[in-house]
C-alpha positions as CSV (number, residue, x, y, z in Angstrom):
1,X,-53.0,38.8,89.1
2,X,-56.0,39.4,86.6
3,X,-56.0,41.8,83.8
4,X,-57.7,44.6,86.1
5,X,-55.2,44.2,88.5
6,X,-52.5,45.1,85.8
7,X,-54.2,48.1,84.2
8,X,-53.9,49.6,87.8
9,X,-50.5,49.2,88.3
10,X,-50.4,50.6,85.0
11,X,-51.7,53.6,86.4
12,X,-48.9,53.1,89.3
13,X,-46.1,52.9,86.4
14,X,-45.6,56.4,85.7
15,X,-42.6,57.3,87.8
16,X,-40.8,60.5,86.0
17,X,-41.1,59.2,82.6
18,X,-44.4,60.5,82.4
19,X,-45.8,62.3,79.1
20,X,-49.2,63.8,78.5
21,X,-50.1,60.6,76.6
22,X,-49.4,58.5,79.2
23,X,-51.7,60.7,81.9
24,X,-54.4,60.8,79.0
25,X,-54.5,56.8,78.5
26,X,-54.4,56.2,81.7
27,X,-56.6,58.8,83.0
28,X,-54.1,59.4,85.8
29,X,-53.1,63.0,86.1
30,X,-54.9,65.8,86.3
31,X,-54.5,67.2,82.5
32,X,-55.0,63.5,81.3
33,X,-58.2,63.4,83.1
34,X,-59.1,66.8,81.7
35,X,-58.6,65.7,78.4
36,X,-59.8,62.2,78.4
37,X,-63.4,63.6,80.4
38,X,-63.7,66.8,77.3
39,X,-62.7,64.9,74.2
40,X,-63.6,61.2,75.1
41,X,-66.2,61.0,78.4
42,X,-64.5,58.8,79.7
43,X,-63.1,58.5,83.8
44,X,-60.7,55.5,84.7
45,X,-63.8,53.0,85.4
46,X,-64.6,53.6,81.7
47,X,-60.8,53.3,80.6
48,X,-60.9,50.0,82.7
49,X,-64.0,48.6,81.2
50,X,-62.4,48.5,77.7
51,X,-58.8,47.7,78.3
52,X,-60.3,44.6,80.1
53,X,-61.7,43.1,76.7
54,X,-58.8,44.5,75.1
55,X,-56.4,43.0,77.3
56,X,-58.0,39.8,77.4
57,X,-56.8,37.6,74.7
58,X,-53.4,37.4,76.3
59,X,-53.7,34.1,78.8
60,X,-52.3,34.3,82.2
61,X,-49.2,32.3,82.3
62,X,-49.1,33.2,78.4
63,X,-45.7,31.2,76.9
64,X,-46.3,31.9,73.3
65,X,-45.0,34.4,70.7
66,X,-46.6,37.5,70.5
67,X,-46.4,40.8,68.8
68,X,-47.4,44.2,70.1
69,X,-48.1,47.2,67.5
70,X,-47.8,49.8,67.9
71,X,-46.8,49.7,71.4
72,X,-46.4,53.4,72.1
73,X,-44.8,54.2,75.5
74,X,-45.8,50.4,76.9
75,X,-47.5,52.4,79.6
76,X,-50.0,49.8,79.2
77,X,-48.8,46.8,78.5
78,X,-45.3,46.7,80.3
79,X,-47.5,45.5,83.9
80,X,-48.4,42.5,81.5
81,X,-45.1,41.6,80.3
82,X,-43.8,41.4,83.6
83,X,-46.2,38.9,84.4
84,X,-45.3,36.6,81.9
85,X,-41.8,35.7,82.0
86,X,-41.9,32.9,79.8
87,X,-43.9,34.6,76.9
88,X,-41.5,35.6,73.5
89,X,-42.9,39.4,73.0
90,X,-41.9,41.2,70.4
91,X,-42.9,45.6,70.1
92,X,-43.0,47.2,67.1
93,X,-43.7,51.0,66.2
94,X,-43.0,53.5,63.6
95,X,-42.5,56.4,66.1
96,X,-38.5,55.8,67.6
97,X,-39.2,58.5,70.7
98,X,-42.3,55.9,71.6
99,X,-40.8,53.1,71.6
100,X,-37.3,54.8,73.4
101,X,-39.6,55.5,75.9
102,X,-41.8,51.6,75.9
103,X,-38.3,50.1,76.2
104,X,-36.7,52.4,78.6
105,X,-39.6,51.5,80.8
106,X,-39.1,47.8,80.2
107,X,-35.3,48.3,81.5
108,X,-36.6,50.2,84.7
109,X,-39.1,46.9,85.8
110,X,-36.5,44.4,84.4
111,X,-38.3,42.9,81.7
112,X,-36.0,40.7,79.5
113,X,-38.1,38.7,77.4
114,X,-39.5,42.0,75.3
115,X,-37.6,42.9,72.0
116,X,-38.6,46.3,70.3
117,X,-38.6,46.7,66.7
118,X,-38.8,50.2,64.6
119,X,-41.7,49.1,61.6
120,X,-44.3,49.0,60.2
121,X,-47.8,48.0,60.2
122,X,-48.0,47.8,57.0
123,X,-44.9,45.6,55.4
124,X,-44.8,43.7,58.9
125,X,-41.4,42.2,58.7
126,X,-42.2,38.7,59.8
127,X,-43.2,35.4,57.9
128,X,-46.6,34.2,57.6
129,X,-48.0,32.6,60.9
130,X,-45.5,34.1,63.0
131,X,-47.2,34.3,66.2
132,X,-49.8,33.2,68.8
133,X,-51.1,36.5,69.7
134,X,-51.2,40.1,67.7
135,X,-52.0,42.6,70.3
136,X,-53.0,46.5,69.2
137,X,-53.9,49.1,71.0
138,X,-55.2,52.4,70.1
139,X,-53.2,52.2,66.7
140,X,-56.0,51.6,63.9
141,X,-56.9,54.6,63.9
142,X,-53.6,56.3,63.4
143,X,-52.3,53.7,60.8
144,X,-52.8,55.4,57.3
145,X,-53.2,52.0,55.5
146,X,-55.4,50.3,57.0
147,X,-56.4,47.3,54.9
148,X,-52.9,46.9,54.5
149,X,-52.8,46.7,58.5
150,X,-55.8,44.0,58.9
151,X,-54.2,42.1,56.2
152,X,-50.8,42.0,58.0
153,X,-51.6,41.6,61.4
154,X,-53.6,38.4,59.9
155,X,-51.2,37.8,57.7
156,X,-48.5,36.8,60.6
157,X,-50.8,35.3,62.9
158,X,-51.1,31.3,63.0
159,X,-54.3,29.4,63.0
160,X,-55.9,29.5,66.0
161,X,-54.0,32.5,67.3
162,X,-55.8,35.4,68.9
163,X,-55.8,39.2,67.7
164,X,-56.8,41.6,70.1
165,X,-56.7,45.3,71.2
166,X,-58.7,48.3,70.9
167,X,-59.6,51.2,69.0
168,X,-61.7,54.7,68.1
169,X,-64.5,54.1,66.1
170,X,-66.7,57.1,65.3
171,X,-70.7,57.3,65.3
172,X,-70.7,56.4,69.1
173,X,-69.9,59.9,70.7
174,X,-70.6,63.3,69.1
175,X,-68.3,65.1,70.7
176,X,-65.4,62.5,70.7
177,X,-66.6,62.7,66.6
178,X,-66.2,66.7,66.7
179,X,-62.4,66.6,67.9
180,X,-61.3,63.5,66.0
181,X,-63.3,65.5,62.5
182,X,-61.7,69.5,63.1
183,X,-58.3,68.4,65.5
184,X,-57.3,64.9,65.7
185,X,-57.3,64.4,61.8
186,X,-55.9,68.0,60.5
187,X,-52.7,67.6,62.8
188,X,-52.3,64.3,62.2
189,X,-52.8,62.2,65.1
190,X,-55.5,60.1,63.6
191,X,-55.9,59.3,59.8
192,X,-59.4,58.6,57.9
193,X,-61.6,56.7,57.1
194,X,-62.9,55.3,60.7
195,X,-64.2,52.6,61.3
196,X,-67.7,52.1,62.9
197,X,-69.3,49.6,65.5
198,X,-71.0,48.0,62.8
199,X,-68.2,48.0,60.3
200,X,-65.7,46.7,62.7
201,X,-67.5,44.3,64.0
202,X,-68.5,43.1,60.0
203,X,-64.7,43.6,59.1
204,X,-63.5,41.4,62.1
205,X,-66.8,38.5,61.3
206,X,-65.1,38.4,58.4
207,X,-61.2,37.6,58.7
208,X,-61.7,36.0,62.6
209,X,-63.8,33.5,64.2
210,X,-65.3,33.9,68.3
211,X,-65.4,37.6,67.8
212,X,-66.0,39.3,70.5
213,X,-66.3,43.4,70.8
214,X,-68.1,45.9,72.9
215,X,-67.7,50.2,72.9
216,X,-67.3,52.1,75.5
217,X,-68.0,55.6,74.1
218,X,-65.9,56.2,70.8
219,X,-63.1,53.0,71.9
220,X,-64.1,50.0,70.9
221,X,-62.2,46.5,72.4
222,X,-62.2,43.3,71.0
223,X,-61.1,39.9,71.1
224,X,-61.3,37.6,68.0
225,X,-59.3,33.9,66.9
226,X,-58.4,33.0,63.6
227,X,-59.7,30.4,62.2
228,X,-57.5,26.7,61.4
């Protein structure tokens, strides 16, 4: 099953443990698409265009150790995990009600190789070169410290290993900038500074080796290796 396959069943996941996020990120029900069309311009082609890259660095038949963070409700991710049985993954967020909800979603497709973990981002509690893969999605732009975030997430990481995910970056969509300036930021949701297209993809050239990145309106998704 390729990656596209698995965002789709994402979509399918819902069930009744739906929440507005999960509609939103999915683009799957009717306020989600509402929201995701005013605020992002984006439909589910769009959504699928960037979770592709973002979802990429995670091999099929993946057997390694990776971590996941934040992981939020795993709307995304559990569809992956189910694939890959013989894969060590380990979820981590700050928010408990988040990751309740991740891991109560685990339980309902069986998933027993997934372990969730309340931390964070930045004091990851996990010795140096911990794992083969570092996956996050749509949490840079929440975490307030983010150096300390990049540091850690390359901090745990072993040579070789593969960081991946997705994440707003401002400068690529006016109106995306407008609610992220006067809502997102005053309530909370995300925390300055942003990162740009051009300052990402510097940041990444910088710490990671075979970077590679695209936007898709104000998400960009990328796919990067540390170096040995």
């Amino acid at each position: 099953m390729g990656r596209r396959e698995e965002i789709r069943n994402a979509y399918k996941s819902l069930g009744g443990q739906t929440t507005f996020y999960d509609g939103m990120i999915t683009c799957s029900t009717l306020a989600g698409k509402a929201v995701s069309r005013l605020i992002w311009n984006m439909d589910k082609k769009k959504q699928e265009r960037y979770l592709e890259l973002a979802l990429s660095g995670i091999p099929e038949n993946f057997s390694g150790k990776m971590l996941e963070v934040p992981v939020g409700t795993g709307i995304l991710t559990m569809p992956v995990y189910e694939t890959l049985p013989a894969a060590e993954v380990i979820c981590l967020d700050y928010s408990p009600s988040m990751m309740e909800r991740a891991e109560n979603r685990a339980k309902g497709r069986n998933i027993n190789n997934v372990r969730f973990m309340q931390g964070d981002v930045g004091n990851l509690p996990f010795e140096d070169c911990s794992f083969d893969l570092v996956l996050s999605l749509n949490g840079f732009h929440a975490f307030p410290n983010k150096s300390a975030a990049y540091g850690e997430t390359f901090r745990v990481l072993k040579p070789g290993g593969i960081f991946c995910g997705c994440f707003y970056v401002k400068g690529k969509n006016r109106r995306t900038d407008w609610f992220i300036e006067k809502v997102y930021t005053p309530k909370g949701y995300f925390t300055p500074p942003y990162e740009t297209e051009e300052s990402l993809r510097r940041r990444l050239e910088g710490m990671y080796q075979k970077v590679q990145m695209k936007t898709v309106e104000g998400i960009a998704a990328f796919r990067c290796r540390r170096g040995s």
